[in-house]
N, C-alpha and C positions, 0 to 999 in steps of 0.2 A: 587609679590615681586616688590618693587620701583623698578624703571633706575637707574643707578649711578648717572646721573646725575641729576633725584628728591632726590635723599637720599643727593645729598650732599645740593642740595639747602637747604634742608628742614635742615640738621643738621646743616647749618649757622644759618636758622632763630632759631631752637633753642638754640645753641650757644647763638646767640642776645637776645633772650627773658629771659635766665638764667642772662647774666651777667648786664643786665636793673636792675637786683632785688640787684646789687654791690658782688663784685668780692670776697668775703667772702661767701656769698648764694650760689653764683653760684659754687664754690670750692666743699663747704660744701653740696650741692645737687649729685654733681659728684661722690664726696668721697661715700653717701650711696647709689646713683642707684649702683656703682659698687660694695661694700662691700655688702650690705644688699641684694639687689636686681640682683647680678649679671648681672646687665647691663650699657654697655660700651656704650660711647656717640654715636661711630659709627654705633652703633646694634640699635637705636633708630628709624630709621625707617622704621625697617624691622620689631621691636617690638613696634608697635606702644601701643597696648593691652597695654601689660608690663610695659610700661614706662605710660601709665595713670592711671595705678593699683599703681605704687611707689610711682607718685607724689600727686596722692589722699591719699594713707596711709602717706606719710609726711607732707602733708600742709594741709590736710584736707580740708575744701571752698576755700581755696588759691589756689588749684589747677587752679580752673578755672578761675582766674587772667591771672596764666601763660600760661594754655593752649591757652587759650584767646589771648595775648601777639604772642604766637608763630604763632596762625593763620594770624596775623594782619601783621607780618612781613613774613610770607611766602608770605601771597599775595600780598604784596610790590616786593618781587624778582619774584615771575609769574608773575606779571600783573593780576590777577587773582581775585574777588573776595571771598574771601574763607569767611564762618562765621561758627560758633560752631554748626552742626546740632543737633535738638534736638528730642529725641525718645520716649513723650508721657513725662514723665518730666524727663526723664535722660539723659542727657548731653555726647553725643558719639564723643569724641574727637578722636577717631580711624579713623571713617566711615566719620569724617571732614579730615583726612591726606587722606582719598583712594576717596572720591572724587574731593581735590583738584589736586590729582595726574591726576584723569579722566580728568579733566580738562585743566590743563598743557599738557599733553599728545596728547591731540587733538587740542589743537592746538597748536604743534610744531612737525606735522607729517610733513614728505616730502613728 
């Protein structure tokens, strides 16, 4: 499970990477993760899974736009290189949040 404070960075960056796509998408993306998908902005990155399962059933190849978007500005607020790892040709947007977490993590131990 994230630190509170990777869950919040992580849920600025994607905050930032939804409302990039204008403030109607980004509304309109919130409205069906929570109606459709029962998932709440805050629960995003605890569910990371879930929330790449929603945004691939509604944008279809778009996803990976955004997913893309939100790695780019996480790693802007870590410092961190983060890019999309990829698992033989599937594209694991999960295992790219839990090892930018590893990353973040170590280095900002005391």
């Amino acid at each position: 499970m994230p630190s509170d404070e990777f869950e919040k960075i992580l849920n600025q960056a994607v905050d930032d990477a939804m409302s990039q796509l204008g403030e109607t998408v980004r509304k309109t993306l919130s409205f069906y993760l929570r109606t459709t998908f029962d998932l709440k902005s805050e629960e995003i990155p605890r569910k990371t899974e879930e929330f790449d399962h929603a945004v691939n059933t509604l944008l279809g190849s778009g996803a990976t736009h955004l997913e893309s978007s939100i790695l780019r500005n996480l790693s802007a607020r870590i410092d961190v290189n983060v890019t999309m790892l990829i698992n033989g040709s599937e594209v694991r947007f999960a295992d790219s949040i839990s090892k930018a977490e590893e990353l973040y993590q170590s280095g900002h131990k005391v």
